[in-house]
C-alpha positions as CSV (number, residue, x, y, z in Angstrom):
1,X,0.0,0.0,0.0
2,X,1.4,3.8,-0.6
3,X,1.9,5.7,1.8
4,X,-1.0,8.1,2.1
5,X,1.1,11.5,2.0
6,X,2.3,10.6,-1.0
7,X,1.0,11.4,-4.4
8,X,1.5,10.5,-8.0
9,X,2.5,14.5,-8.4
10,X,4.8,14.3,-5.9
11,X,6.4,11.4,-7.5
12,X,6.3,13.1,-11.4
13,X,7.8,16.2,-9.5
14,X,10.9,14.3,-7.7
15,X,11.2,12.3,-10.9
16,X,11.9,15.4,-13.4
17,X,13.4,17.0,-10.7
18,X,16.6,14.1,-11.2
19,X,16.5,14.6,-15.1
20,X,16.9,18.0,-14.5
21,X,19.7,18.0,-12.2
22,X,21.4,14.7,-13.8
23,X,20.0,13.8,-16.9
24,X,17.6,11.2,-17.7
25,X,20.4,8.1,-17.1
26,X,19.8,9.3,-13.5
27,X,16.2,8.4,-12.9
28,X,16.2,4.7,-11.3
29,X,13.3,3.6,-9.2
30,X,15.7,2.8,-6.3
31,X,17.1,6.6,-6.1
32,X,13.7,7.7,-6.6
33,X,12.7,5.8,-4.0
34,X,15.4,7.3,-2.0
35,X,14.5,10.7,-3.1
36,X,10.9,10.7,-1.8
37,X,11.9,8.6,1.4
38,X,9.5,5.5,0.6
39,X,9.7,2.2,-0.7
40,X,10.4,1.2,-4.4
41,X,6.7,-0.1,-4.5
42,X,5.0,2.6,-3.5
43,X,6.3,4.5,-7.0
44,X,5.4,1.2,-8.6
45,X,1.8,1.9,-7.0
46,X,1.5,5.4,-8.2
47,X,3.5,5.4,-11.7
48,X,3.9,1.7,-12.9
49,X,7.4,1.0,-14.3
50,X,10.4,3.2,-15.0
51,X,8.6,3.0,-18.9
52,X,4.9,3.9,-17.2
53,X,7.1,6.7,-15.5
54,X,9.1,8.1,-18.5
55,X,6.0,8.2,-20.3
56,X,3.8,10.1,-17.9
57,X,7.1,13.1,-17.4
58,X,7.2,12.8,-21.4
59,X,3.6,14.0,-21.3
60,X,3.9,16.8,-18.6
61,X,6.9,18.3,-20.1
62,X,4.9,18.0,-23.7
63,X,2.1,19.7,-21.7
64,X,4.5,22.1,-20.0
65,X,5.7,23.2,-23.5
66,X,2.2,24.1,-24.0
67,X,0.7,26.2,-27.2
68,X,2.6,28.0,-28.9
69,X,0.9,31.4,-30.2
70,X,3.1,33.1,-33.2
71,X,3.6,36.9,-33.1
72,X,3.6,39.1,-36.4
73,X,2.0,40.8,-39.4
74,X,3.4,38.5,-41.4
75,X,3.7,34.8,-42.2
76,X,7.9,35.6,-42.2
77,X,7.4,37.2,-38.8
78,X,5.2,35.0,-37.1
79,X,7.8,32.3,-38.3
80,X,10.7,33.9,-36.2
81,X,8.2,33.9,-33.7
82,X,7.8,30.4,-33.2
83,X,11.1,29.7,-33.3
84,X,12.7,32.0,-30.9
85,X,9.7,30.2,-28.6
86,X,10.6,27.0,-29.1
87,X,14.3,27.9,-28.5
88,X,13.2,29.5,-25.4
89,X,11.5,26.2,-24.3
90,X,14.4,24.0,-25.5
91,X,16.7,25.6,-23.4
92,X,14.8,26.2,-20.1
93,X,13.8,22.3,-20.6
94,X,17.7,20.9,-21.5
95,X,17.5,17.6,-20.1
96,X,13.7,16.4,-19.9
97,X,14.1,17.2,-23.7
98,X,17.1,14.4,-23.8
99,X,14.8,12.0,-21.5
100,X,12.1,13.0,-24.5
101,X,14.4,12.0,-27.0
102,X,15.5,8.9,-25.6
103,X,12.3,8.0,-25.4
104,X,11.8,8.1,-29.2
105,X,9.5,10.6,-28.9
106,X,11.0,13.6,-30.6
107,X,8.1,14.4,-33.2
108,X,5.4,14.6,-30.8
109,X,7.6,16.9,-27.9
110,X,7.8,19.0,-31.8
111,X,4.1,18.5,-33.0
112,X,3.4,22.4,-31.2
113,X,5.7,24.2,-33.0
114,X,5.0,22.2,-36.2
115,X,1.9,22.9,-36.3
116,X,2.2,26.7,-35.8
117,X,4.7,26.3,-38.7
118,X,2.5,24.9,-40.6
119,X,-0.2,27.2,-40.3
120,X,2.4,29.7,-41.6
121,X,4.0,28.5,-44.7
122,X,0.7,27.9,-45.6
123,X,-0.4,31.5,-45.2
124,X,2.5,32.4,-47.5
125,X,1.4,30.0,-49.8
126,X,3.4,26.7,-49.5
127,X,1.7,23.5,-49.8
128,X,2.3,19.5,-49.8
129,X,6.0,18.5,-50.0
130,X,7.9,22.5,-50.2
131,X,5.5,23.3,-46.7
132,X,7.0,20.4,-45.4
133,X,10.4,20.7,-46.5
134,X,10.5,24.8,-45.1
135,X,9.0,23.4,-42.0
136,X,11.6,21.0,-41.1
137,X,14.3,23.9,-42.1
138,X,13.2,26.3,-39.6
139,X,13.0,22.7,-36.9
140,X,16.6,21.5,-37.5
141,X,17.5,25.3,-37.7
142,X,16.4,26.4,-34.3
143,X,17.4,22.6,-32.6
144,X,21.1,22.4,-34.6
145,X,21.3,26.0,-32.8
146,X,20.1,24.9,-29.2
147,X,23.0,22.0,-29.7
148,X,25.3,24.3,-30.4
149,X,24.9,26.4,-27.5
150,X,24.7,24.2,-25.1
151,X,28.0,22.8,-25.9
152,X,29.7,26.0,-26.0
153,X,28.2,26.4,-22.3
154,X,29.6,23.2,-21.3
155,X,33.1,23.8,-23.4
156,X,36.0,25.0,-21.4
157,X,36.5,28.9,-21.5
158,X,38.2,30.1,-25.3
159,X,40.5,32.6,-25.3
160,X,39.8,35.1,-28.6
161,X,42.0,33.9,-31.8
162,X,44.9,35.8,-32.5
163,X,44.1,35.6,-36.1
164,X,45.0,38.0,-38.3
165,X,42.3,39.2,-41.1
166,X,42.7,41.8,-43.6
167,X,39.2,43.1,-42.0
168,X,40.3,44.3,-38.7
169,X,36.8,45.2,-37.7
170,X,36.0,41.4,-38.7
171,X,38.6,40.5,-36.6
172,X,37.3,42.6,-33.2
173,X,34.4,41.4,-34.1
174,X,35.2,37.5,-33.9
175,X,37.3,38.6,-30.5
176,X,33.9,39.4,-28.4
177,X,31.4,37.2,-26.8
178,X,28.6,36.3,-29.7
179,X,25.3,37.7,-29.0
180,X,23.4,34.3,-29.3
181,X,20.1,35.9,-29.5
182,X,20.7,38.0,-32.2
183,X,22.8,35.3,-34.2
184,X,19.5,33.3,-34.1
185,X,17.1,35.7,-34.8
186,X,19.6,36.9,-37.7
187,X,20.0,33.2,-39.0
188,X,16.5,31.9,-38.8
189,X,15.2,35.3,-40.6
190,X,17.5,34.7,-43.3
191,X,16.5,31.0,-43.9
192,X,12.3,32.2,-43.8
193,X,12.7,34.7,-46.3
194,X,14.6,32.4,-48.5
195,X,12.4,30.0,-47.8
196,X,9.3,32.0,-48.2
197,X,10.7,34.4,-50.6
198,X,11.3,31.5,-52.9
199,X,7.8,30.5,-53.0
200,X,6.3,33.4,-53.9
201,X,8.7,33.9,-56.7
202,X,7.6,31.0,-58.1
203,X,3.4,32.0,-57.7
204,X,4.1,35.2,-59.4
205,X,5.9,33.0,-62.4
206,X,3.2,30.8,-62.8
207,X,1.0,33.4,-62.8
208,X,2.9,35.2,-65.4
209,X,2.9,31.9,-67.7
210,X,-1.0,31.7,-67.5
211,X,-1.5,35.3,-68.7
C-alpha cells in the first residue's frame, strides 16, 4: 500500500526534478525511491514501471511546452516567432528534452511548434512536400542552434584567436562574446525569407505563364 502522504505528483515532480539536475540516465526507481523517502513499491503503485514513469514526465513536459501562439503581421514574422519560442522552451527544458528524445518521442515533444509552422507556410502559400520541406528547415535550424549552445556552455573557456584578417573590424568582431540571441534571430530570418521568398517567386511565375 502507498503511503498516504504521498501522491502521483509528488512522485512526477521528484522524478523530473533528477532529469533536471542529472539527466535522464539518472532516474532509477531505487534513487527515486530514495528521493521521496519510501519504498520502491510505493512509486510502482502510483506510476507503474520506469517505462509507465518516463511516459507520464514525457507527457507533462509536452504539456509544459504548452501552445505556442506566433507573433507578427506576417507569415515571415510569425515564423521567427515560433522559433525564438521553441528555442526558449528548449533551453529552459535541456535535459527532460534528452529524456524526450530517448524515449523516441521527438516528433510529438515537436508537433506544437509544427503545427504553428505549418499554419504559416501555408499563409505564404506553401503546400504539400515544399510546406514540409520549409518546416523541417526552420525545426533542424532552431534545434542544430540549441546544440550548439549548449556545448559552448559546457566547453571549457576560449580565449579570442589571435588571427590576423585583412578586416580588422571582422577580426574585433570575432574577439567578443557572440550575441546568441541576435545570431539566431539573424540566422533563422534569413533561412524564412529564403524560404518564403522562394515561394512566392515562383506564384508570381506561374501566374505570369497563364497570362
Amino acid at each position: 500500500m502507498a503511503r498516504a502522504s504521498l501522491t502521483r505528483d509528488d512522485v512526477l515532480d521528484t522524478a523530473a526534478n533528477l532529469v533536471k539536475q542529472h539527466g535522464p540516465e539518472a532516474l532509477t526507481m531505487r534513487r527515486l525511491a530514495a528521493e521521496l523517502g519510501t519504498a520502491v513499491t510505493s512509486i510502482y503503485w502510483h506510476v507503474g514501471n520506469r517505462e509507465s514513469l518516463l511516459d507520464a514526465l514525457v507527457r507533462r513536459t509536452v504539456a509544459e511546452l504548452g501552445e505556442i501562439r506566433p507573433a507578427g503581421r506576417t507569415p515571415a514574422e510569425r515564423v521567427v516567432s515560433v522559433a525564438r519560442i521553441l528555442r526558449r522552451r528548449l533551453r529552459e527544458h535541456p535535459h527532460l528534452v534528452a529524456m524526450v528524445h530517448e524515449r523516441g518521442l521527438t516528433e510529438r515533444m515537436f508537433l506544437p511548434a509544427q503545427q504553428a509552422l505549418v499554419r504559416e507556410v501555408h499563409a505564404a502559400g506553401l503546400r504539400g512536400a515544399r510546406a514540409a520541406e520549409a518546416v523541417r528547415a526552420v525545426q533542424f535550424q532552431v534545434v542544430g542552434f540549441v546544440l550548439v549552445e549548449r556545448n559552448r556552455e559546457r566547453a571549457p573557456a576560449q580565449q579570442p584567436t589571435e588571427d590576423r584578417y585583412d578586416d580588422p573590424a571582422l577580426a574585433r568582431a570575432f574577439a567578443r562574446p557572440v550575441d546568441e540571441e541576435r545570431l539566431f534571430v539573424t540566422s533563422v530570418r534569413a533561412l524564412t525569407q529564403s524560404l518564403l521568398s522562394s515561394e512566392e517567386a515562383a506564384r508570381k511565375g506561374e501566374e505570369a505563364a497563364r497570362r
